[in-house]
N, C-alpha and C positions, 0 to 999 in steps of 0.2 A: 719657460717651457714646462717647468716642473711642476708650475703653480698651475699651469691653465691644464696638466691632466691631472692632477688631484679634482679641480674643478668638476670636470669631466667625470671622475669617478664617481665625487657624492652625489651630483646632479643624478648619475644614473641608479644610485641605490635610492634615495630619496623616488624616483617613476617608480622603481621595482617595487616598495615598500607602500607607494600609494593604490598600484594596481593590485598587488594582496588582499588591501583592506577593503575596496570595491568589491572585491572578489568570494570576501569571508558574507559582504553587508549584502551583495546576491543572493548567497547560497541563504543568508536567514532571514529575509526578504519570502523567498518559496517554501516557505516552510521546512526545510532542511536544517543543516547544521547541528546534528545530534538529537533531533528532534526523534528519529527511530532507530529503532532498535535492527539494526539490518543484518539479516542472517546471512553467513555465510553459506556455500552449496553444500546441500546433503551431503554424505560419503556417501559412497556406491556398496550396498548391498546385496547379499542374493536376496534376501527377502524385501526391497523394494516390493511396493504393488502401488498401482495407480487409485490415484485422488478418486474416491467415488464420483461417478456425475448422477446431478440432477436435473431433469430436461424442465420444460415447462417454468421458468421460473414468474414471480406475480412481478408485474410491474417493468419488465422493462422499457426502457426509451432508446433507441438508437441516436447515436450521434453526440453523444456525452461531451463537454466540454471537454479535452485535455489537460488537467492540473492536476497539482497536490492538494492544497484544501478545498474539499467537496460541503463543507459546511457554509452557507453561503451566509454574509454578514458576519464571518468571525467565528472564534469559538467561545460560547458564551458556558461558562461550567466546566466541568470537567470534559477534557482534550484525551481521543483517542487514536492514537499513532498506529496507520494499520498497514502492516510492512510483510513482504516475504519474497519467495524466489518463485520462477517458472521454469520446470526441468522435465527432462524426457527419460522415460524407464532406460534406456540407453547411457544415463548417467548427463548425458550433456544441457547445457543450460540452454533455453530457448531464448534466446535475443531477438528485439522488436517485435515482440507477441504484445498485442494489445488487451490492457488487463482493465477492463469495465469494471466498478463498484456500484452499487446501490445499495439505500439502505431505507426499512422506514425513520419517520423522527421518535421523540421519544414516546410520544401518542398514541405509536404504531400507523402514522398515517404517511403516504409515499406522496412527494408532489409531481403531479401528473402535469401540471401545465408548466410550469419551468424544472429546472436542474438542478434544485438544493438537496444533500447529502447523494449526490450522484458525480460521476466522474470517471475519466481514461486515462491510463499511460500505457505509456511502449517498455516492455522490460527494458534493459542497459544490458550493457556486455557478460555481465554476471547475470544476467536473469532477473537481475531485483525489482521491485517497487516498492512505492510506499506513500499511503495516502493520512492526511490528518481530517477524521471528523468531530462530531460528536456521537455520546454512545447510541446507538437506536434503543428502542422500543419494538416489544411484541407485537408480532404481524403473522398475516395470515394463518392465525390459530398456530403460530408456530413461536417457541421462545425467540429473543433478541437473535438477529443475525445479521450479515452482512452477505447479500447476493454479488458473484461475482462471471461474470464471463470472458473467457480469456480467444483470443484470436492467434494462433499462431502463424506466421507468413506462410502462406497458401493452404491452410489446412482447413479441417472443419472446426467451426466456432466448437470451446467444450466451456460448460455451465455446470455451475455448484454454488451451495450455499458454505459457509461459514457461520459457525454458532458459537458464541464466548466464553471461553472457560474459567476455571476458577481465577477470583480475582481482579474479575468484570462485573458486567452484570449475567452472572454464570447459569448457564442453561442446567436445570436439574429433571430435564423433560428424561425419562427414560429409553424412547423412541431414537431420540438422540443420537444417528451414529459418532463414535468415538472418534471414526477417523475422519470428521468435521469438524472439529471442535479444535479452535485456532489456543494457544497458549498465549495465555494472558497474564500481566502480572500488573501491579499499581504500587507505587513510588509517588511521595510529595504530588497529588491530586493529577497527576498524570498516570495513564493506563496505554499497553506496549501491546499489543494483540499479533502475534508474528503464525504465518500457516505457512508453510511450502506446499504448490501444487506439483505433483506429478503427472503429465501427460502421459497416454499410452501412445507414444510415439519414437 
C-alpha cells in the first residue's frame, strides 16, 4: 500500500514537472519569456496629463493579425522589444483595449498589400503589451517611429505616434514632441523601447 502511493506521488510530480516545461516552451515559442522589458503601472500623480493624440495617422490597415512578432519571416538583425501599459487619467489600467502597431521597414516603406511590421493585441489585466519587431526606418518625412492606435472597450479609437529615443535609432528631429518619445535602451544587440499611454478617460 505504501509502495503503490509513493508510486502515485512521483508519477504526479514527474505530469506536474512535464506540464511546467510545456508551459515555460509556450511562453518562448510567442515571443515572451523575458523577451520585454514590462513596465509596471505608473503611480498616480497630480501631474498626470494625457498621451498626446495624433489623428490622421499614414498607412493604416484595419484588421491586423493578432500576435506578438509583427516582423514577418523572423527577426533578421537587430530585435526590438516594444512593450508598455494602457491607463486612464483616473489612474486605472484599461484591460482589453486593443493596441494596433505599425511601422515602416528600414527603407521607410509600409506594406500595403500584406501585414509585415504590423500587428494587434488586447492589453492583459495590468494594462500591458508587448510586441517584438524590427527597428523601422524614416517615414513620412518623419524620424523612425512606431504608429499605434489603441481601442478601448466601447470607447473612441485614440492614435499616436511613438518616436525612439536615445539608444535606438534616436529621433534628434527637434519638432519632436518629448512626450512621444518612448525610452529606449540596448543591451547585447537587443534594444527595449517601453511608452505608457495615457488615455483621457
Amino acid at each position: 500500500m505504501a509502495e503503490t502511493t509513493r508510486r502515485r506521488f512521483l508519477s504526479a510530480g514527474v505530469a506536474a514537472g512535464t506540464g511546467l516545461w510545456i508551459a515555460r516552451n509556450r511562453v518562448s515559442a510567442q515571443g515572451l519569456g523575458g523577451q520585454f522589458a514590462m513596465p509596471g503601472q505608473p503611480p498616480c500623480t497630480d501631474t498626470r496629463k494625457a498621451t498626446p493624440e495624433v489623428k490622421n495617422l499614414e498607412a493604416f490597415k484595419p484588421n491586423a493579425p493578432e500576435r506578438t512578432l509583427i516582423a514577418e519571416g523572423g527577426i533578421a538583425g537587430v530585435l526590438l522589444a516594444f512593450s508598455g501599459t494602457v491607463i486612464g487619467l483616473t489612474c486605472g489600467v484599461i484591460k482589453g483595449a486593443r493596441v494596433d502597431v505599425w511601422h515602416a521597414d528600414i527603407r521607410g516603406e509600409y506594406d500595403m498589400k500584406g501585414f509585415n511590421h504590423r500587428g494587434a493585441q488586447k492589453t492583459d489585466d495590468k494594462g500591458a503589451f508587448g510586441f517584438q519587431t524590427t527597428p523601422p526606418g524614416a517615414a513620412a518625412a518623419l524620424p523612425p517611429h512606431i504608429n499605434v492606435r489603441i481601442q478601448p472597450p466601447g470607447k473612441t479609437p485614440f492614435t499616436t505616434r511613438v518616436f525612439l529615443g536615445d539608444g535606438g535609432t534616436a529621433s534628434k528631429d527637434p519638432a519632436v514632441p518629448a512626450e512621444l518619445v518612448a525610452k529606449v535602451e540596448q543591451q547585447n544587440g537587443k534594444r527595449t523601447a517601453t511608452f505608457n499611454f495615457v488615455l483621457n478617460l
